[in-house]
N, C-alpha and C positions, 0 to 999 in steps of 0.2 A: 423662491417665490414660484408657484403655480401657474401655468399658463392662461389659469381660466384669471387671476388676479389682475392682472393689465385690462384684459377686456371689463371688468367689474369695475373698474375704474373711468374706460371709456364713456361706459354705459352712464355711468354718476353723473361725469360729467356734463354727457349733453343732455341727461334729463334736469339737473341744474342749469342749463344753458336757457333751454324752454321758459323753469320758473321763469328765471331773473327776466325773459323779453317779456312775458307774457305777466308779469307783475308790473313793468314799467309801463305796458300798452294801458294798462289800467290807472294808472298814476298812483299803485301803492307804493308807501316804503317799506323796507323789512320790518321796520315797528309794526305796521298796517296789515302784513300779511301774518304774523306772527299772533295780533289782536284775532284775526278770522278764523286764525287755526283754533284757538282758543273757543271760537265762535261755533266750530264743529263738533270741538267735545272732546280734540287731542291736544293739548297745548303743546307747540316747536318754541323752543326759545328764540328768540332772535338771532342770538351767537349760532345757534344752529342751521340758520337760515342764512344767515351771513358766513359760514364757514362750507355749505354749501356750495354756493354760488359764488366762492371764493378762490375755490379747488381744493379746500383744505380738509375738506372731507371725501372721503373715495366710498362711502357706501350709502345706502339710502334702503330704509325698510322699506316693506308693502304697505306699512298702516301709516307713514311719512307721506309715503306718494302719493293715498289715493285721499288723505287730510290736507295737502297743499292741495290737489286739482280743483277738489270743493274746495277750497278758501279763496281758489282764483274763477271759480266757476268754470273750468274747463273739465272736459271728457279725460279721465285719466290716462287713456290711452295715447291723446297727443300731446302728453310731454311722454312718454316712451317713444313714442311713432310719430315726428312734430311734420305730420300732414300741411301741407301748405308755407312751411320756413324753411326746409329743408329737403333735399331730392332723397337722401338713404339715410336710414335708421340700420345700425348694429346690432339685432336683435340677440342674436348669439354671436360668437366669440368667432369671427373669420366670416360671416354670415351677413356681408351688408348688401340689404335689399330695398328696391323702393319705398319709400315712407309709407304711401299708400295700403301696399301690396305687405308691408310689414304690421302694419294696422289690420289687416283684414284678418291675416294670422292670429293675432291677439284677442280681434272677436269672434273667432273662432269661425269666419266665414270661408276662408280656400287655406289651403296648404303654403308652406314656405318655399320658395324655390329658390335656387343658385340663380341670379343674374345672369341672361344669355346659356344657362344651360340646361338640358332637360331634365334632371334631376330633381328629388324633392329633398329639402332637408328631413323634414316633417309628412310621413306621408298616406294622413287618414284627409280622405273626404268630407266635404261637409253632409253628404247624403245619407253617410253609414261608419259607421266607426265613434271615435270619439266627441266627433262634431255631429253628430244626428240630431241629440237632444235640441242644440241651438237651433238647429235650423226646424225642428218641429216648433219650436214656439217662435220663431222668425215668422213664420210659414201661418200658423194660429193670429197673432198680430196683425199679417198683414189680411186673412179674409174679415177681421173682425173688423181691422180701417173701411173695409171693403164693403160691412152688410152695414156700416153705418152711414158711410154716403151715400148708398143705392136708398136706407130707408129714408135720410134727410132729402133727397130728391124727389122718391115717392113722394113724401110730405106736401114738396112746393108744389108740386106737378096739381097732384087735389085739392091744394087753395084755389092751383087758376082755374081746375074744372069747375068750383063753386062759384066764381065771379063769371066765368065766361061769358060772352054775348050772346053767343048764338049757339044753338045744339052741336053743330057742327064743332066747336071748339072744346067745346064741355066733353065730346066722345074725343078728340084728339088727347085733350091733357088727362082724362082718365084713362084711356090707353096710355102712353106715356109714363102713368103713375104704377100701373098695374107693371110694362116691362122692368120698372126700376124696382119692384117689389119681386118679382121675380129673381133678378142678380142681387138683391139681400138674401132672398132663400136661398139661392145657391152658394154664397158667401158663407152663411148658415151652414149649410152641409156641409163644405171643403174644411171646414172648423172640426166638426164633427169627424168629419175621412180622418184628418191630422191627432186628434183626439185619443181615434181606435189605433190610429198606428205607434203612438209614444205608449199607449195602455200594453198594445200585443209585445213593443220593445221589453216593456217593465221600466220602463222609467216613470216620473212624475207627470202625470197629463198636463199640457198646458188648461190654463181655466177656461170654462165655458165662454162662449160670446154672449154676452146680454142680450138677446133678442129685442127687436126693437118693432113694432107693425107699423101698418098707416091702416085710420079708419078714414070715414067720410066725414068731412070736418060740418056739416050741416047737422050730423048726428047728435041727437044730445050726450053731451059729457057728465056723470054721474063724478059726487065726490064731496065731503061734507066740507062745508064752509065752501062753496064752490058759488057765485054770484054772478050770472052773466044773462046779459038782455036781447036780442036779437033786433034792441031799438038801437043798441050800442055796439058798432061793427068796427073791430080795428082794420079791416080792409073787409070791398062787396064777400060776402058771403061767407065772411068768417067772423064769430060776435068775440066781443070785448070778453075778455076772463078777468074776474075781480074775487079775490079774499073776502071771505063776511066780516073777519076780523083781524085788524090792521098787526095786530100780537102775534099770530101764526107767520108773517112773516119774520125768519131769526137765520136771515143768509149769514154771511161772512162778510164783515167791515173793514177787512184790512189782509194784505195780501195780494196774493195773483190766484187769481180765477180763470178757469178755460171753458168759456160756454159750448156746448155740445152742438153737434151739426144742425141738429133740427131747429136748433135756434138762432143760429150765424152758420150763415154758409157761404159768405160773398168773399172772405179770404182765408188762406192758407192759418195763417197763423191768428186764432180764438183765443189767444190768453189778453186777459186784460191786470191790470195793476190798477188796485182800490187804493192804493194811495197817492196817486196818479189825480186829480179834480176831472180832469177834462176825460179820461180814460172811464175813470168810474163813472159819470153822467151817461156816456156813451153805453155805456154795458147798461145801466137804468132802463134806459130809452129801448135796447134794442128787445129787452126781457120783458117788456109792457108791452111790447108793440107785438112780439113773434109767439108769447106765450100761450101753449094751448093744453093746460094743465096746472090742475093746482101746483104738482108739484116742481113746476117749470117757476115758480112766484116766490113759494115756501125755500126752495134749495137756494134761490140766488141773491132776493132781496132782503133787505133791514127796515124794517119798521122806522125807526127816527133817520135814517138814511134817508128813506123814502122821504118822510114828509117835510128834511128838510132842502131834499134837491126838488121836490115837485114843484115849483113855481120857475124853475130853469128849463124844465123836462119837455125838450120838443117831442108831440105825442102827435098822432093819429087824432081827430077830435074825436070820434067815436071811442076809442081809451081814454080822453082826461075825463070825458062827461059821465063813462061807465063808473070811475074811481069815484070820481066828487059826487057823483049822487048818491053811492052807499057809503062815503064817509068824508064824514064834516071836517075832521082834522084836515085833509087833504083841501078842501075848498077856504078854511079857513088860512093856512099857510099862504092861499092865493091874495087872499083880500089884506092880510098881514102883508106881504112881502108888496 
């Protein structure tokens, strides 16, 4: 036997050790995880699930591993690297390193190193070498998180300048809105820097950032089937956006949805779940109420969705009056329900 065969055994082990807790955290059984693999598109037998997490099997593919992670919704990484259950992960063969620090390796973010010694197992950087690519599109990623909260801030910033009270307030928060439109341009550019440097490496550029502007929300917005009255204001100084025709709305009815910053920006975490009641009304209400574009309406809402949560739909009255007045369905659902 080979001395790399013990360690491949090790290694099985406690990545089957991972499954089995992190299948139980969940309340599946082997039948249950075995149906999900299925559910991904690899089918594992049960026996093979069960002779895993058994010890009776000593090896485990790439396309096994990364088919159970999806079946149990974990990061494939920690059941290699079980971040947070365990202090050391045996990446290689004599090579046991912090979990963490074994994890970071695997995504390719710092080198491997001996515990307590200076040495690298592994020893290209993430700056240059083998790990560049990652860290250009690491790097890409994060100015694009970047020029998208600066734009969604700019956004609210020029709502309050259009309500403000007094001049005074109205030049604070348009100042305000212009520095946060500023660090998106620049956001913008470091995208760009990152861009020309994976282009001069030869590698695959990461993708562009979608540019995102802020106008003056007083400004008229152009766009066909676009419907909005300036009698009808979802908050001072911003009018009601309504559809001409209830049909263009053809969002997604089922699923998880992540509304984008400009439209939820109060918490971290924007995904909501349409099959959720209470989640879905919530996502309704917040895309009526923040919407300032057709296609802020057309991407997220359902026509029969629509008309038949609107008599739940806590709104803005300046939003239910703008909807009910250019469609009957909607006022009609009121007087039904």
């Amino acid at each position: 036997m080979s001395t790399q065969t013990p360690w491949a055994a090790r290694i099985t082990r406690s990545i089957a050790g991972e499954i089995r807790q992190r299948r139980k955290a969940r309340g599946m059984s082997a039948e249950d995880l075995a149906a999900a693999c299925s559910g991904v598109g690899m089918p594992i037998p049960r026996s093979t699930l069960a002779d895993l997490e058994n010890g009776r099997r000593a090896s485990i593919s790439v396309a096994e591993w990364l088919t159970i992670a999806a079946a149990l919704d974990v990061p494939p990484v920690v059941l290699l690297c079980p971040v947070g259950t365990a202090e050391t992960a045996e990446v290689l063969p004599g090579a046991e390193a912090p979990a963490y620090r074994a994890a970071q390796w695997v995504a390719g973010e710092a080198p491997l190193r001996h515990p307590g010694r200076a040495d690298v197992l592994t020893d290209w950087l993430p700056a240059f070498g083998p790990g560049a690519p990652l860290l250009a599109y690491r790097l890409n990623d994060a100015a694009a998180r970047d020029q998208l909260d600066a734009t969604g801030r700019a956004h609210r910033y020029q709502d309050l300048a259009s309500g403000a009270a007094t001049e005074g307030e109205r030049a604070a928060y348009e100042a305000a809105a212009r520095a946060q439109q500023a660090a998106a341009d620049k956001a913008l550019d470091e995208g760009e820097r990152v861009r020309g440097w994976a282009s001069g490496e030869g590698w695959l550029p990461p993708p562009p950032i979608r540019m995102r502007t802020v106008t003056t929300v007083d400004r008229p917005r152009t766009g066909a089937g676009r419907a909005a009255s300036r009698a009808y204001q979802a908050r001072p100084g911003r009018s009601a956006v309504v559809v001409s025709d209830l049909a263009d709305l053809r969002g997604p009815v089922t699923g998880t949805v992540e509304l984008p910053l400009w439209l939820f920006w109060s918490q971290p975490d924007r995904t909501f779940d349409l099959d959720d009641p209470e989640m879905l009304q919530w996502m309704y209400e917040i895309v009526l109420r923040e919407a300032g574009s057709l296609d802020d309406l057309t991407t997220y809402l359902d026509r029969d969705t629509l008309i038949a949560l609107w008599p739940r739909l806590y709104l803005p009255k300046g939003v239910r009056l703008a909807w009910e007045d250019r469609h009957t369905a909607l006022s009609s659902a009121v007087a039904v329900a």
